[in-house]
C-alpha positions as CSV (number, residue, x, y, z in Angstrom):
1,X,0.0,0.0,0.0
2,X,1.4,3.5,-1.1
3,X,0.5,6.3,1.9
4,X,1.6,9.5,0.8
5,X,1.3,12.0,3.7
6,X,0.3,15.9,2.8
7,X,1.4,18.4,5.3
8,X,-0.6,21.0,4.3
9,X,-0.5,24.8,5.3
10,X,-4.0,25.3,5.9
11,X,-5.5,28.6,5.4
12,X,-7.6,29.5,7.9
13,X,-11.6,29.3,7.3
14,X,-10.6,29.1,3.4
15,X,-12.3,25.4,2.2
16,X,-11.6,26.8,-1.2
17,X,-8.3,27.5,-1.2
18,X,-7.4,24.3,1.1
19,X,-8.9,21.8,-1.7
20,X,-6.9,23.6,-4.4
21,X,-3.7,23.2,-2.1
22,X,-4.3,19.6,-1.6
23,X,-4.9,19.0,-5.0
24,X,-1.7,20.2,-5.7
25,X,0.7,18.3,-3.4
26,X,-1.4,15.6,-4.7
27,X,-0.6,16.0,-8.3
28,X,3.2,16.4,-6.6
29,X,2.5,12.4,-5.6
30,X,0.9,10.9,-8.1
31,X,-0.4,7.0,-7.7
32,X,-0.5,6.7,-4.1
33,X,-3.1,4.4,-3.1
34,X,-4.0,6.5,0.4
35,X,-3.5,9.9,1.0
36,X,-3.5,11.3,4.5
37,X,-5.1,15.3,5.2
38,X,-4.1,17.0,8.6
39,X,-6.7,17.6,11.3
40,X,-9.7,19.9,9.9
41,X,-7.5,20.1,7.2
42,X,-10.4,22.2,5.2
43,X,-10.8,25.1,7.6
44,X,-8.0,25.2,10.8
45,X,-8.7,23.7,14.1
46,X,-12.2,26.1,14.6
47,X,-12.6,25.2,18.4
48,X,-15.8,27.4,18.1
49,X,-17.3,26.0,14.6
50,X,-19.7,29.0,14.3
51,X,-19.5,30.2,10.5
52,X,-16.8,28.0,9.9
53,X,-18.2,24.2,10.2
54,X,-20.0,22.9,7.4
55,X,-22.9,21.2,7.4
56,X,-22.4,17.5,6.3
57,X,-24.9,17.0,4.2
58,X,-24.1,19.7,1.8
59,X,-20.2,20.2,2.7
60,X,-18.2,21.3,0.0
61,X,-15.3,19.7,1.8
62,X,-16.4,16.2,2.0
63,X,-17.8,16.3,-1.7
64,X,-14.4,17.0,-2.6
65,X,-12.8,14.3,-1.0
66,X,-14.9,12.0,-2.2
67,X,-14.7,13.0,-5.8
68,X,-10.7,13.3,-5.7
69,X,-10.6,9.4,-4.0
70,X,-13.0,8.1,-7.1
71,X,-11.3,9.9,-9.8
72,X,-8.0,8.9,-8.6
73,X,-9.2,5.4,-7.2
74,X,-7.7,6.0,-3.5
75,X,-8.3,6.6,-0.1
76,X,-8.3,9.9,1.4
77,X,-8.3,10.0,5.5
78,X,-8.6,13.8,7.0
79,X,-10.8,15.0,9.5
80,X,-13.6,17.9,8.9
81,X,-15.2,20.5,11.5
82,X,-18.8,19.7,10.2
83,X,-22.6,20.2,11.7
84,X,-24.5,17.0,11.4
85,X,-28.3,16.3,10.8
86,X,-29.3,17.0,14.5
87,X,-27.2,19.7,14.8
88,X,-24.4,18.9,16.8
89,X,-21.0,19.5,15.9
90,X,-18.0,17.2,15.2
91,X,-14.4,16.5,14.9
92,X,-15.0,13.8,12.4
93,X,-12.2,11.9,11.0
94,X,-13.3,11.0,7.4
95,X,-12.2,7.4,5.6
96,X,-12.7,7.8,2.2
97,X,-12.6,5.1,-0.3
98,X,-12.9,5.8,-4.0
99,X,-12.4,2.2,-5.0
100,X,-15.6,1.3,-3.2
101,X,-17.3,4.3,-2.7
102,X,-17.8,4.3,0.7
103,X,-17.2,6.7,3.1
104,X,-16.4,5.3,6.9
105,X,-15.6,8.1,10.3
106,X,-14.5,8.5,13.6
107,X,-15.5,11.4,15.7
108,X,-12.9,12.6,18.2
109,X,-12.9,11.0,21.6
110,X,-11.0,13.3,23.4
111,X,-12.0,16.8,22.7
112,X,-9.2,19.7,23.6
113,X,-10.3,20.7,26.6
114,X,-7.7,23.2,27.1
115,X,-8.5,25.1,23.7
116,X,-12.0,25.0,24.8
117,X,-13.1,22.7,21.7
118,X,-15.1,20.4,24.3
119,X,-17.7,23.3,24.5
120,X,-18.6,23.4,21.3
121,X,-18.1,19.5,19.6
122,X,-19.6,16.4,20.5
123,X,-17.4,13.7,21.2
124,X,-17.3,10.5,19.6
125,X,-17.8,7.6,21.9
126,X,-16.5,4.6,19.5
127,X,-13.5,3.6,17.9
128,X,-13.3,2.6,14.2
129,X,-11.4,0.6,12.4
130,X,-11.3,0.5,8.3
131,X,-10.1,-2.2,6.3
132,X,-8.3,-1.0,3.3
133,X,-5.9,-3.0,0.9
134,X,-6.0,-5.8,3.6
135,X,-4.8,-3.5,6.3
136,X,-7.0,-3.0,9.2
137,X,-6.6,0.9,10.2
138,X,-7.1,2.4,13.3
139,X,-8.2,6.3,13.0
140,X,-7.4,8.5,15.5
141,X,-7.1,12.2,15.8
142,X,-4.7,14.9,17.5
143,X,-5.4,14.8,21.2
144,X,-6.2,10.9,21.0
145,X,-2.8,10.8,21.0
146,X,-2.2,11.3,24.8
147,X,-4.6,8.5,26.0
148,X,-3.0,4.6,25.4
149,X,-5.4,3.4,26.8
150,X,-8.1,4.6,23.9
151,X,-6.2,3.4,21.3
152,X,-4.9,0.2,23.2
153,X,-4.5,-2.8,20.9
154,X,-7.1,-5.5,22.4
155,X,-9.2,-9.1,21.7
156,X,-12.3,-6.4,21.0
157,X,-9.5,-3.9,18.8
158,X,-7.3,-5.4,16.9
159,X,-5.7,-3.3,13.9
160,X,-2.3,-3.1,11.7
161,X,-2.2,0.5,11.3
162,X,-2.7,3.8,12.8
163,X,-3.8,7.1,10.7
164,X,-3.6,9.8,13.5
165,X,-4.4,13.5,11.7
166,X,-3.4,16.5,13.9
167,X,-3.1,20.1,14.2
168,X,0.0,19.8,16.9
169,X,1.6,23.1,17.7
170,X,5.3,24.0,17.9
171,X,5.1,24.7,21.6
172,X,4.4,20.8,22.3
173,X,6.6,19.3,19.6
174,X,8.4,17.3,22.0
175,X,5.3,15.3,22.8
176,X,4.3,14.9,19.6
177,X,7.2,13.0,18.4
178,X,7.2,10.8,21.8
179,X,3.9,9.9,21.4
180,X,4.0,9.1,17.9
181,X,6.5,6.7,19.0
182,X,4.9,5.0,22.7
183,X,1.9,4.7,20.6
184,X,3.2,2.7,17.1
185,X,5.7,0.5,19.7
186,X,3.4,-0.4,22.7
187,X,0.9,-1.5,19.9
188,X,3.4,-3.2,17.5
189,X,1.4,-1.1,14.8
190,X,2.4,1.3,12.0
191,X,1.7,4.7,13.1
192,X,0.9,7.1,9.9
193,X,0.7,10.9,12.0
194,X,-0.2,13.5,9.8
195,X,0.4,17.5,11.2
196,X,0.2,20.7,9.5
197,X,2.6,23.6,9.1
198,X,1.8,27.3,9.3
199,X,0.1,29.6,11.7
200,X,-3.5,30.3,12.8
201,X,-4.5,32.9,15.3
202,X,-3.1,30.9,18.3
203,X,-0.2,28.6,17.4
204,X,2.9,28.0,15.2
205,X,2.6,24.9,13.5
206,X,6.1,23.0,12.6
207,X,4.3,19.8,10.9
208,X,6.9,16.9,11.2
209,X,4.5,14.3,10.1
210,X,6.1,10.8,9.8
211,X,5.5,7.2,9.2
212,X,6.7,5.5,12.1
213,X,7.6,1.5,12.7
214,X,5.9,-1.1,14.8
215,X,9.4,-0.2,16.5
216,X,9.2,3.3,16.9
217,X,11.7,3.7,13.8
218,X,11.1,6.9,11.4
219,X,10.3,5.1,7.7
220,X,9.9,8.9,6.5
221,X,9.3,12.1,7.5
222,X,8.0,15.6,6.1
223,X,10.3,18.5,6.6
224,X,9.2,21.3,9.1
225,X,8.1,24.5,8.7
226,X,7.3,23.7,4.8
227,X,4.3,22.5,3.1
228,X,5.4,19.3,1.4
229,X,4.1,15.6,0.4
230,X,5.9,12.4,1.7
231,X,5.2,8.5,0.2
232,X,5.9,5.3,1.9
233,X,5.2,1.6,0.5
234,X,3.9,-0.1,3.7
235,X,3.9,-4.2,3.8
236,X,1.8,-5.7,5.5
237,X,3.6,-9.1,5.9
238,X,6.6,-6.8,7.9
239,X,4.3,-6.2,10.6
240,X,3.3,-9.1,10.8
241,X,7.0,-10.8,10.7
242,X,7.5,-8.3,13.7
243,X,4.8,-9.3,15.8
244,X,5.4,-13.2,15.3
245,X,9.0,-12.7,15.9
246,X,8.9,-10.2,19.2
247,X,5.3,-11.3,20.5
248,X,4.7,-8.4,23.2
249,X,1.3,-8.6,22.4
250,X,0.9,-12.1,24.2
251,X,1.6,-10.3,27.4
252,X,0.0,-7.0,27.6
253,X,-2.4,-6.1,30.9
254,X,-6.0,-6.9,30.0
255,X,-8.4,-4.4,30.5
């Protein structure tokens, strides 16, 4: 399977603008078979959705990605700031697959309390797995990060991957590449973590999205502070080899 990453400068509130700069670092990595989109990669991290959120049943957003995912016979992963039918609004992590046509989500569990994005969005209350290309894909987004236990691989969980799409600021980069990391080695999983670049009102945004081993080894990275595409052929069978080989699996606490 061929992930290319896109670390997209997002401009803020701009849906029209973001689709025309994902377009083009995806013409930049032609072929892939999954792209991966940052956090709310369409508007910014809008912790109050007012006048920014779209509504998902006419969102200009999603239509794109799944138009882009059928005409280029992919998967696009990426998470939207959307109103839904009963007028709540949600964090939701969009799986879209062009091949099939389907369109799967996950809606944040842990909302950003300290940004205040908990006052506005509903949070999601189950996990979801995809299955794509015989991976099974575990989606999480930004803040998930800090909570193994969420995202801990279990009988009733069980996955290959993990797509995480963030808006991680600068200020907490440190964390963002040790979590990355806990979370793609205590789960023997590849860990695909997707971050923008740029600025928004509140934060500086440095990116350094990676692909990162079932051992907590870089496979390939973004560079910071630049909008920019990276593409990585993930196997399967070497995640597998791993956890037959080193089976830490066997002996994790059951919760």
């Amino acid at each position: 399977m061929k992930v290319t990453i896109l670390q997209l400068d997002i401009a803020w509130g701009n849906p029209e603008e973001n689709i025309r700069k994902s377009e083009s670092l995806m013409a930049q990595s032609p072929g892939s078979d999954l792209y991966v989109l940052p956090e709310m990669w369409s508007t910014g991290f809008a912790t109050e959705p007012f006048g920014i959120a779209e509504d998902e049943a006419s969102s200009r957003s999603l239509a794109w990605m799944k138009s882009a995912a059928r005409e280029r016979q992919c998967a696009i992963s990426g998470s939207l700031a959307i109103r839904t039918a009963d007028g709540s609004f949600r964090n939701r992590h969009y799986f879209v697959n062009g091949r099939k046509g389907t369109v799967q989500h996950y809606d944040k569990h842990h909302l950003f309390t300290y940004g205040h994005e908990d006052q506005y969005y509903e949070a999601g209350a189950e996990h979801t797995v995809v299955e794509f290309m015989d991976f099974r894909i575990l989606l999480l987004t930004c803040y998930d990060m800090r909570f193994p236990v969420w995202s801990r691989y279990a009988s009733g969980l069980q996955y290959d991957a993990i797509i995480c799409v963030a808006n991680w600021p600068e200020s907490r980069q440190n964390a963002w590449q040790i979590l990355t990391r806990a979370r793609a080695i205590e789960n023997q999983a590849l860990l695909i973590a997707c971050n923008r670049v740029g600025d928004d009102h509140y934060c500086h945004y440095r990116g350094m999205s990676a692909v990162i081993s079932p051992i907590g080894k870089t496979l390939a990275s973004c560079p910071p502070n630049q909008e920019s595409t990276v593409s990585f052929l993930a196997n399967l069978e070497s995640i597998d080899r791993q956890r037959a080989k080193f089976k830490v699996l066997d002996d994790r606490d059951l919760l």
